[in-house]
N, C-alpha and C positions, 0 to 999 in steps of 0.2 A: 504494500500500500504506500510508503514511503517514500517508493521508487518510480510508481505511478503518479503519486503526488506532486513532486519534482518535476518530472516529465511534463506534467499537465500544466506547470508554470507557478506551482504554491510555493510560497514561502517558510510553509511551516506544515508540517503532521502533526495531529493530536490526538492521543488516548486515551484512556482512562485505565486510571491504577487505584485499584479498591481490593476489600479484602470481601466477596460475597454474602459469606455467612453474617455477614454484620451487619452489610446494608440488606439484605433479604430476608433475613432472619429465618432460624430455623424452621423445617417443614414446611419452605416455600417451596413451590411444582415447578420454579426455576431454576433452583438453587445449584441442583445437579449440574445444569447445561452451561448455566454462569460460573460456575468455578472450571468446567473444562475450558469456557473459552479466556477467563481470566489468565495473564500472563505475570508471568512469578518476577521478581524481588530482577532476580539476575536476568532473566530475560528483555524487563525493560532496559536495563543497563546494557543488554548485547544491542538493543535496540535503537539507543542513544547513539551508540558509538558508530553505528550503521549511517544511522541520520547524520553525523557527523563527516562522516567517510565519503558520503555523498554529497553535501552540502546544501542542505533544508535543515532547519530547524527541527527541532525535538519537543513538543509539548506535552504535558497531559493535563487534565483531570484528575486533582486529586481529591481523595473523601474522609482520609481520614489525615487529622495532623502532623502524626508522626512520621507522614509518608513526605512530608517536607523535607527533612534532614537527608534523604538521599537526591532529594532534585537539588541541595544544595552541594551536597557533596560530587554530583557530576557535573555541576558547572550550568546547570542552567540557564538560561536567561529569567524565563520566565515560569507559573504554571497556572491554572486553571484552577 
């Protein structure tokens, strides 16, 4: 998507980094499909560093606050 995004002329890609069970709360009928499609901890980081590689920006969506300390520790600009 990141690669497409570029291509299509965007300045920036944006995702969302949540931990499901927390925003869905247990014995949601989504909860299963949302944590497959959820991308883990290192994965955004492999993710950043792509967006990097290529040169478009890295954004996400964050939900929870703890998950700030790592968009600051990869150098973000910004997040969501």
């Amino acid at each position: 998507m990141a690669r497409l995004a570029k291509e299509a002329g965007a300045d920036v890609a944006k995702y969302q980094f949540y931990r499901p069970l927390e925003v869905l709360g247990k014995g949601n009928p989504f909860l299963a499909e949302a944590e497959k499609a959820q991308l883990t901890v290192m994965e955004h980081k492999a993710l950043k560093e792509y967006c990097d590689l290529i040169g478009i920006e890295y954004c996400v969506s964050l939900f929870h606050a703890d998950l700030v300390d790592y968009t600051e520790d990869w150098g973000m600009k910004r997040f969501k």
